[in-house]
N, C-alpha and C positions, 0 to 999 in steps of 0.2 A: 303470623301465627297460622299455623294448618288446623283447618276443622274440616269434619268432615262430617255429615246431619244425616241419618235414615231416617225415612218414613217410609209407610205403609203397610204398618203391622198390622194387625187385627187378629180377630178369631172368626173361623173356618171351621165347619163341617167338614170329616175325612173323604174323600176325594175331591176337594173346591182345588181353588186357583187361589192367589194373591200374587201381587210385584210389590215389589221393595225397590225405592231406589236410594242412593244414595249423591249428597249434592257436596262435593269438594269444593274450598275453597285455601288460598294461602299457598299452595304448592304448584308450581307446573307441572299441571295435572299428567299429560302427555308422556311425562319421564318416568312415572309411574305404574308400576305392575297393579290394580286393584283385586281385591279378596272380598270373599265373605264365607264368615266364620259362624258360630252358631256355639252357645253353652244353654244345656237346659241345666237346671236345679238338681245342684250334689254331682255335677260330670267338668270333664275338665271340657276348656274350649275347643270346639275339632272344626277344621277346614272343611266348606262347603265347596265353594269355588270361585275360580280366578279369572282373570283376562291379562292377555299380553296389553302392551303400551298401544299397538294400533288397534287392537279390539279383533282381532283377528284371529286370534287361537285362547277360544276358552277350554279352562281345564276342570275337572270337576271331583269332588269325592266319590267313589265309588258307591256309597249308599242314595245317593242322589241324581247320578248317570242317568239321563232320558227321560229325568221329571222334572230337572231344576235347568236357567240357561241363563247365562251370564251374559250382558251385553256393555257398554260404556258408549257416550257419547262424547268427544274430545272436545264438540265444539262449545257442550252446553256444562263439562266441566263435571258429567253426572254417572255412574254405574247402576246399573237395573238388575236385579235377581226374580225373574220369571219364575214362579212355582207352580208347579199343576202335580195334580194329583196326591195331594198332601196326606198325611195320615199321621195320626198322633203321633209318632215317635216320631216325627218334623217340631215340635212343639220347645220353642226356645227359645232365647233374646238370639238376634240378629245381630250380626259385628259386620260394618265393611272398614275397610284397610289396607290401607296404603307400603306397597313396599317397591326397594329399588332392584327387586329380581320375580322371577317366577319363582314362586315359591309355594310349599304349602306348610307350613313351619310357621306358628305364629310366632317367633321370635325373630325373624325373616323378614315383619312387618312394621315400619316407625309408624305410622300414626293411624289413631282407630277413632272411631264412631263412640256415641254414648252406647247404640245400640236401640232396637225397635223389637218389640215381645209380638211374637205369633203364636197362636194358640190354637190347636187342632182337635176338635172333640169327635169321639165314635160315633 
């Protein structure tokens, strides 16, 4: 059985930091593209950002380019979402997720997270 746990949501004042990580288990992690997605309240879910299988080529949404940084560890089986500079319209449950491509296409992706809520006040 694949699970896959976030933590380290919280709320934040607009410009703070927060990491998210997320801890995979059940899958050979390594074969795995990981994501992180994001739905706030009334929107559909939209792609933050990815890593390739060795962690080497992060890709990112363009609302989030050079404030958010995607990282993965293979050996500890876990994906990190670095956030700095946040601002309310950041404000959303947090999804990461597992797929067998680069992709940014949530249907792209087999297995997700319960998900972890951030909350960013003015």
């Amino acid at each position: 059985q694949v699970n896959l746990v976030e933590s380290g949501g919280g709320a934040v004042q607009a410009g703070g930091s927060l990491v998210l990580s997320c801890a995979a288990s059940g899958l050979v992690f390594n074969s795995y593209v990981m994501g992180w997605f994001r739905q706030a309240p009334g929107q559909e879910r939209e792609f933050v950002g990815g890593i390739d299988w060795a962690g080497i080529g992060p890709y990112y949404a363009d609302s989030v380019k050079g404030r958010f940084a995607v990282s993965r560890d293979n050996a500890e089986n876990t994906v990190t979402l670095h956030m700095n500079s946040l601002r309310p319209e950041d404000t959303a449950v947090y999804y990461c997720a597992a797929s067998r491509i680069i992709a940014r296409e949530r249907s792209d992706y087999l297995y997700w997270g319960q998900g972890t809520q951030v909350t960013v006040s003015s």
